[in-house]
N, CA and C of each residue as an Amber inpcrd file, in Angstrom:
protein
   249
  57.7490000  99.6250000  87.9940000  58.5840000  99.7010000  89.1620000
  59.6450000  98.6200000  89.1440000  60.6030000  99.0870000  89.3660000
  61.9610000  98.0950000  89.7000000  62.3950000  97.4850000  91.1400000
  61.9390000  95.7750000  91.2410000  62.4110000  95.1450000  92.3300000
  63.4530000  95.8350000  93.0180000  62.8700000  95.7920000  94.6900000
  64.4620000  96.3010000  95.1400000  65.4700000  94.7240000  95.1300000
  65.2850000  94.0730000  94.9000000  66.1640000  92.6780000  94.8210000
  67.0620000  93.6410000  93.7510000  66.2350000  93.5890000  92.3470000
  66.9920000  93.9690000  91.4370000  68.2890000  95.3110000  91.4320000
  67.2480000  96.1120000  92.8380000  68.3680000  97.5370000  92.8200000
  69.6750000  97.0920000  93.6310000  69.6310000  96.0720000  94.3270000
  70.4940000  95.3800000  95.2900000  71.4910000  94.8720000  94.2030000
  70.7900000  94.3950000  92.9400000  71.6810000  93.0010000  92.1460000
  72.7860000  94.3910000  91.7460000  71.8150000  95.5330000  91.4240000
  72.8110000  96.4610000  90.3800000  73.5340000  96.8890000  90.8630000
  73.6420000  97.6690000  92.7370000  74.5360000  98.3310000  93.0950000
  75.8710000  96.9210000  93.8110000  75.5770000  95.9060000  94.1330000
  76.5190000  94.8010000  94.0810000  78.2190000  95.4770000  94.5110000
  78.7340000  95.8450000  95.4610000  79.7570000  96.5540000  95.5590000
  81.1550000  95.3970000  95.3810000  81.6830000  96.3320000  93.9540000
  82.4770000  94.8700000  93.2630000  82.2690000  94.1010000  92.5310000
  81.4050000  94.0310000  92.3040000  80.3090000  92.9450000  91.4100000
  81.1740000  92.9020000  89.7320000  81.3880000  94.1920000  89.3190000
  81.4610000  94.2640000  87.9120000  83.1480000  94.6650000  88.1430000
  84.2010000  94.5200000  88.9130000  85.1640000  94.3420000  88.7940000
  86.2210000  95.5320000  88.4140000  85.3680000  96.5280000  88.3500000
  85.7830000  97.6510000  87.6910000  85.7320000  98.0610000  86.3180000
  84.4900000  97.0390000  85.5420000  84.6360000  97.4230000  84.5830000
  83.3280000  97.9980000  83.7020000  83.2610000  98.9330000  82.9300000
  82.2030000  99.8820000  82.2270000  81.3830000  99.1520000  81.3920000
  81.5240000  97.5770000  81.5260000  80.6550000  97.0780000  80.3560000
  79.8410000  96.5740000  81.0850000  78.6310000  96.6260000  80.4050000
  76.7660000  96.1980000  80.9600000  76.1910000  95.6570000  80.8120000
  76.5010000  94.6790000  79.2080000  76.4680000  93.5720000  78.9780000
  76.7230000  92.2600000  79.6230000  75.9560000  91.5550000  80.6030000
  76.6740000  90.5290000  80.8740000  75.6040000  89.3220000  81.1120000
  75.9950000  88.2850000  80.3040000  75.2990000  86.8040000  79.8030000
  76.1110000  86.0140000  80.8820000  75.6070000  85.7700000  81.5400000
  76.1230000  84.6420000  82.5190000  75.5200000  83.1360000  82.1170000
  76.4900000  82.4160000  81.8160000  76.0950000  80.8790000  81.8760000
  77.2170000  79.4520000  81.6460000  76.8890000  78.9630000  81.2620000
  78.2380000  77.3870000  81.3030000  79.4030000  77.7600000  80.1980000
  80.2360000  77.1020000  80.7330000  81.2400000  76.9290000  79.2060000
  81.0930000  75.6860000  78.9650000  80.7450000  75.2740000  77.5280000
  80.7520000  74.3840000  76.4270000  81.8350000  73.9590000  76.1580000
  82.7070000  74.6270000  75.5680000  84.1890000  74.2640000  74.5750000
  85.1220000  74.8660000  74.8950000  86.3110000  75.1590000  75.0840000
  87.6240000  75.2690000  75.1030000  88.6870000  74.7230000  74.4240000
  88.8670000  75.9140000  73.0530000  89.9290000  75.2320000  72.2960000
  90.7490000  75.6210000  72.1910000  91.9150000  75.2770000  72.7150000
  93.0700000  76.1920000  72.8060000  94.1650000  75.8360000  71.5240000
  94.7990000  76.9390000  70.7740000  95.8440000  76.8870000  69.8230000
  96.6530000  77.8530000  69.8710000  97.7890000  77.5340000  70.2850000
  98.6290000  78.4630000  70.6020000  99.0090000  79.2330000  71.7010000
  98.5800000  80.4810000  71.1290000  98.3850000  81.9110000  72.4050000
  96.9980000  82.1330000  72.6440000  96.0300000  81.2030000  71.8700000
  94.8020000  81.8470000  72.0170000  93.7140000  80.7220000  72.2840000
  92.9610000  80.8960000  72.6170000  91.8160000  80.2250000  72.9980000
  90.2200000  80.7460000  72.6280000  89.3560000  79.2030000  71.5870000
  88.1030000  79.5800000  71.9710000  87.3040000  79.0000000  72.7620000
  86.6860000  80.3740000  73.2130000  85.8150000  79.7010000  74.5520000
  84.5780000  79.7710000  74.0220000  83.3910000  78.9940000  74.4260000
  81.8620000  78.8620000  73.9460000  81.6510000  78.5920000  75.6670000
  80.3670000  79.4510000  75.3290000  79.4970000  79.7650000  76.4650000
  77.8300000  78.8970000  76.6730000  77.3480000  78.8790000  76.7290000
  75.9290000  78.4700000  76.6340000  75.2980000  79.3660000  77.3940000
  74.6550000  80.2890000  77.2710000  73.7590000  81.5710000  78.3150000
  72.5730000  81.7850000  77.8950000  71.3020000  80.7930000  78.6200000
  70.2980000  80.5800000  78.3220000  70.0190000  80.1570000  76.7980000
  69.4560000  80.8620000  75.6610000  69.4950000  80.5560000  74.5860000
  70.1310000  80.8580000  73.6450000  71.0030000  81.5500000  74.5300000
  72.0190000  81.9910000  73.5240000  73.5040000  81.1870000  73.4490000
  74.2340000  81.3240000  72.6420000  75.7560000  80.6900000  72.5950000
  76.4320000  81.4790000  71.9600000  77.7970000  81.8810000  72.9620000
  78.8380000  83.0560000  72.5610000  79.9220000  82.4590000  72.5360000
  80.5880000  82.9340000  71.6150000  82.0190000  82.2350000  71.2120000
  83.0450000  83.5540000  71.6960000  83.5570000  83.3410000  72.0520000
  84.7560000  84.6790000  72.2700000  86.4140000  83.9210000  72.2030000
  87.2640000  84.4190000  71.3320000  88.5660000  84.4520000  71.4200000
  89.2620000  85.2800000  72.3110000  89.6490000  84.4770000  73.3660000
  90.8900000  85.4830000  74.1500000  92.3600000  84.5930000  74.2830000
  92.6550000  85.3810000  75.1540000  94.3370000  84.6070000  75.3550000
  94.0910000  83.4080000  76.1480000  95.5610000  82.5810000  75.3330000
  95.6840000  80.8640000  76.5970000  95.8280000  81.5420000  77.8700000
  96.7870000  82.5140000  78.3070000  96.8760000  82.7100000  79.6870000
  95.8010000  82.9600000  80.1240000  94.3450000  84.0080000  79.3290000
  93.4420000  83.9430000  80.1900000  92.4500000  83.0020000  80.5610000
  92.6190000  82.0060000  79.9230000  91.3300000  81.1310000  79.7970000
  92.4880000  80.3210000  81.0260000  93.6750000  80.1850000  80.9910000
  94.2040000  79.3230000  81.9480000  93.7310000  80.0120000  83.5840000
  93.9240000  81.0290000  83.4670000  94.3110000  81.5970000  84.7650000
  92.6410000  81.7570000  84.9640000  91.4940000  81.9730000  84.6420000
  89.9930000  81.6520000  84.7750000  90.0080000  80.0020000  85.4630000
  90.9150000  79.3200000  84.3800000  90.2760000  77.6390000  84.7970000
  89.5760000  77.2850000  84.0360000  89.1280000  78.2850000  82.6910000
  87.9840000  77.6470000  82.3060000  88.1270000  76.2300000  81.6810000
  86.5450000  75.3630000  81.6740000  86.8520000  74.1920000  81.0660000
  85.1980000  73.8670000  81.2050000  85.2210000  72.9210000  80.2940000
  83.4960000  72.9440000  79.9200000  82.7390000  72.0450000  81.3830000
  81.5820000  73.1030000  81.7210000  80.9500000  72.6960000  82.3900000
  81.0830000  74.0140000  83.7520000  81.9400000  74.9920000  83.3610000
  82.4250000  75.5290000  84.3390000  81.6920000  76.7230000  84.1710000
  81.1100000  77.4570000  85.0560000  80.2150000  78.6000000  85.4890000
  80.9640000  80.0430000  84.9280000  80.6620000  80.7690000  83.9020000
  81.0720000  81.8690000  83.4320000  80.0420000  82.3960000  83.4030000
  80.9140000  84.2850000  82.9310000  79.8430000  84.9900000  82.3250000
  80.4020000  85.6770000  81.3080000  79.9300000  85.7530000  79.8460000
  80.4230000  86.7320000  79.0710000  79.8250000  88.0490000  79.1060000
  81.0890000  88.9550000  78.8650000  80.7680000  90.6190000  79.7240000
  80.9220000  91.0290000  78.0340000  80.1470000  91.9950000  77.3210000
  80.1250000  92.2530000  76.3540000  80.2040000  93.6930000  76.0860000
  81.1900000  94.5470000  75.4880000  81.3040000  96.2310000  75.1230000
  82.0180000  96.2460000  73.8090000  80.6180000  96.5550000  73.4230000
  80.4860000  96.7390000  71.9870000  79.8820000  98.0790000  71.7070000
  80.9120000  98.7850000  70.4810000  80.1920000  99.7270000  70.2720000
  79.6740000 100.0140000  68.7580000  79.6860000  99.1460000  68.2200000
  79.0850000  98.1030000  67.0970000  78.5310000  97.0630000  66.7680000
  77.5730000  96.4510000  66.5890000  77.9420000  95.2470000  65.5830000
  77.5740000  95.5120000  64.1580000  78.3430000  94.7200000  63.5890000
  78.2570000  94.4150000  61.7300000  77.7650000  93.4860000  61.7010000
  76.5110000  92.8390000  60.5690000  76.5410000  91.9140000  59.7860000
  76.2780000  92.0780000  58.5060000  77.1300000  91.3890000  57.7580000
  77.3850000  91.1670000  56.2660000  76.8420000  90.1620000  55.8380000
  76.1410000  90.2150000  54.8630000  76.0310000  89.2180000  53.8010000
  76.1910000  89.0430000  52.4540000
């Protein structure tokens, strides 16, 4: 059986911003390195750590900066690993 807390967390009106991805790791930002047009951001989300490249404007217009409360939203319809 599924908490109704939990059915509350999912239907959240707004919550996901309008967007189709379901993936989402919520936790600190670590690093912010910006070069250029682009920026990497590092996350810390529980035991995990996500690096994502996006744009300077977006990481500006977020605010992000380490120590600051994110969540990485993840839509993937792959992954690869190579060795």
């Amino acid at each position: 059986m599924v908490p109704a807390t939990e059915i509350d967390r999912l239907r959240a009106a707004g919550a996901d911003g309008g967007l189709s991805a379901r993936n989402r790791l919520r936790g600190i930002v670590r690093d912010v390195k910006v070069e250029g047009l682009l920026a990497q951001v590092e996350v810390e989300a529980g035991p995990y750590r996500v690096v994502a490249v996006i744009t300077r404007e977006a990481a500006e217009a977020l605010a992000l900066a380490p120590g600051t409360p994110a969540t990485a939203i993840i839509k993937a319809t792959s992954v690869l690993i190579e060795r």
